[in-house]
N, C-alpha and C positions, 0 to 999 in steps of 0.2 A: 858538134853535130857533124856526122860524115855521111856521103851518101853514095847507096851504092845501088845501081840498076834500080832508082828511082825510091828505091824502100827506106827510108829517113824514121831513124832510132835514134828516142831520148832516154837514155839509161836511168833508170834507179827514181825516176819522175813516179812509178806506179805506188811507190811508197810511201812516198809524201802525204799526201792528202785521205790516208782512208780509217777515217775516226769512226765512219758510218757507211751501211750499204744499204738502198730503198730494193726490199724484196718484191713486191707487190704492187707497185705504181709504174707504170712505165716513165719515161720522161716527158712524153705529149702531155701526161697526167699531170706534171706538175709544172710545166712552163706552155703549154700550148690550148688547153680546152679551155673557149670562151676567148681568147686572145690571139696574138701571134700576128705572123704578118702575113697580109692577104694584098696580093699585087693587084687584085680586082674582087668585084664584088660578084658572091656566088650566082650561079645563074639559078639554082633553082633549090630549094631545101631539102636537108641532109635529111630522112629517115634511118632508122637503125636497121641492117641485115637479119634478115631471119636465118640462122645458120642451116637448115634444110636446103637453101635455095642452092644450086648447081654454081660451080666454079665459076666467075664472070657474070654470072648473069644479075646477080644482085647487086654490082657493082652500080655506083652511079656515075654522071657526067657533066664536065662543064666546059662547054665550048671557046668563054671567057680564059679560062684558067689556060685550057690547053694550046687556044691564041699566044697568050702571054710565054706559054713553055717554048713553042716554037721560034717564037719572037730573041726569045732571050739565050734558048740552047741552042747549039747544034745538036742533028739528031732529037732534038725538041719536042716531034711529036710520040719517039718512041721513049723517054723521058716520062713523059706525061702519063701514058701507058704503063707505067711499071710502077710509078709512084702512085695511081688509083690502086694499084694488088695492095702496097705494103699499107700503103691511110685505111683504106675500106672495107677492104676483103678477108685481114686475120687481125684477130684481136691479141691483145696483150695478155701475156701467160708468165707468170714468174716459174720458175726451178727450186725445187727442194734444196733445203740447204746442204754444200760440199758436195753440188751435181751441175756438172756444165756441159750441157751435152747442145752439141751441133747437126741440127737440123740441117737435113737437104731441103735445099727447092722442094721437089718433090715433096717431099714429109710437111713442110708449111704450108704446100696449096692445099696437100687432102686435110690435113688437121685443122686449116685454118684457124692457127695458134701460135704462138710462139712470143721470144723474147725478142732484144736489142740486136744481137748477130743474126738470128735468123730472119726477122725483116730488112739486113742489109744484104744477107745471100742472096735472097730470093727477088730484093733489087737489081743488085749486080747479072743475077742469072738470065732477066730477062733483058740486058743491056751488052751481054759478054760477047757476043761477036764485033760488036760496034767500035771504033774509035771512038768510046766516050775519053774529056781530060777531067778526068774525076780518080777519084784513092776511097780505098779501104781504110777506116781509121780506128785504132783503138785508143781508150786510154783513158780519163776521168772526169766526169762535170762534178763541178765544184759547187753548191748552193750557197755563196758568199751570206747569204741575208742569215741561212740556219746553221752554218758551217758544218756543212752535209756534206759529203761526196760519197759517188757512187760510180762503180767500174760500168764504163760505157762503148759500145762499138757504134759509127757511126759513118754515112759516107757523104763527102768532099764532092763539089761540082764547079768547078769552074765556067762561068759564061764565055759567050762570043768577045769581050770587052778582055776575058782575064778577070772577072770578079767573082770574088770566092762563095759558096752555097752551102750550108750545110743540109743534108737531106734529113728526112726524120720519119717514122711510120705512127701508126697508131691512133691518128690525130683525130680521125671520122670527121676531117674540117680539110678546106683548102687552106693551109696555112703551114705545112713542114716541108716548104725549100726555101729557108732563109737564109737572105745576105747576111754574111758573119758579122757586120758593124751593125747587125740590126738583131741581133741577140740578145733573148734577156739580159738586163744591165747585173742581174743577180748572181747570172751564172757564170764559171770559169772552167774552160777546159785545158787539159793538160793531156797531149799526147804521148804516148808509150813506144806507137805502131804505127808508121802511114806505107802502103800498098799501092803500086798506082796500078790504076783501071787492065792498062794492057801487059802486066807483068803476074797479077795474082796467078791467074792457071800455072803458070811453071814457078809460082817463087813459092809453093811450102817444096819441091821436089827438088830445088836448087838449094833451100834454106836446110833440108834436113840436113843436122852435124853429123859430120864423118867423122869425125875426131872427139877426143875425150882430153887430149891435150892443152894447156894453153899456145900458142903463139902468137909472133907479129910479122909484119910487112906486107907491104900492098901489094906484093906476089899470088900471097894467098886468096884462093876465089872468096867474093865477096861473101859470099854464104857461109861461108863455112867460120865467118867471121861472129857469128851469132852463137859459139858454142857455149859463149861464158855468161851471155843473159839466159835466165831462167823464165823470164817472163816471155821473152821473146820465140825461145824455144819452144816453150810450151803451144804458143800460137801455132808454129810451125807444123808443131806434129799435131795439132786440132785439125789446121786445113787439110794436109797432106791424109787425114782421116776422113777429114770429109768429103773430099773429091775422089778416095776409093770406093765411097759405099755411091757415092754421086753415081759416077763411072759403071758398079755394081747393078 
């Protein structure tokens, strides 16, 4: 493992595990509705959105949870705020098969839809000016129990203490910021990709390959060191795609 400008690559991990891909289910759907870990008890009960209602406003609240967000994160209260968009406000949408298209912000609040990376943008988006210590993560949950996996993006929160969070959307429940030791026992993740928080905006425009060559030595900018994964590349030039039509 080496690391450069925070961006930590496990080569050839993306290949291991993919006997199977859930098109249709999100991950909330299959380790989180009904269960998961709730730091406090809701304050008041979930009703389902009626998708008419205007951006924000049919979002709900819980002053318990968002105590607990403050409590636990820095930046805490705006944490809380971002993670009611991706739980409550867009539903889960799978993609056609051999279609991986990367939603803006933008395109997830109007559509109030979307997959795994699009509820992690549209997290990060509303978190990106902030010193959050959190990462962009991609890479594979494993369902030990069905020996399933399925290609996943995901994002990393570290607390005030230094204790690791994994975020999660979709959940329509207070229950997807959980501590990593407190993960379903069934599931196993294998990362590909981790981003940290205050690098993503310049690292697809640092990571795009200039070269078509192999080489070596730590001379070489760290970016350009990414020409020989394909997976990783590919990430590169999604973001570096996404942040023009963003920008656009």
């Amino acid at each position: 493992m080496r690391y450069f400008f925070a961006a930590i690559i496990y080569l050839g991990l993306s290949t291991l595990y993919c006997s199977a891909v859930f098109a249709d289910v999100s991950y909330a759907d299959l380790f989180l509705t009904g269960k998961g870990y709730k730091p406090c008890e809701d304050s008041l009960s979930i009703t389902p959105l009626i998708p008419s209602v205007p951006p924000g406003a049919g979002i709900p609240d819980n002053p318990k949870y968002k105590k607990w967000c403050t409590e636990t994160f820095h930046d805490g209260e705006h944490i809380y705020e971002a993670y009611k968009k991706i739980a409550f406000d867009i539903d889960y949408r799978s993609e056609p098969p051999k279609t991986d298209y990367w939603q803006t912000p933008t395109e997830t609040r109007q559509r109030k839809r979307g997959d795994c990376e699009d509820s992690v943008f549209l997290f990060f988006s509303e978190l990106s000016e902030l010193n959050i210590d959190g990462d962009i993560v991609w890479g594979w949950v494993i369902n030990k129990d069905e020996s399933i996996s399925f290609a996943h993006v995901w994002y990393q929160l570290f607390d005030k203490r230094g204790r690791l969070f994994i975020v999660e959307g979709f959940s329509k429940e207070w229950n997807g910021i959980i501590p990593v030791e407190m993960l379903p026992s069934r599931e196993e993740r294998i990362q590909t990709l981790s981003i940290r928080h205050n690098k993503v905006h310049c690292f697809a425009d640092e990571a795009m390959p200039g070269f078509t060559e192999p080489f070596e030595g730590e001379e070489i900018p760290w970016a350009l060191s990414l020409c020989n994964n394909t997976v990783v590349k590919e990430i590169c030039q999604k973001l570096h795609d996404l942040f023009m039509r963003s920008k656009g």
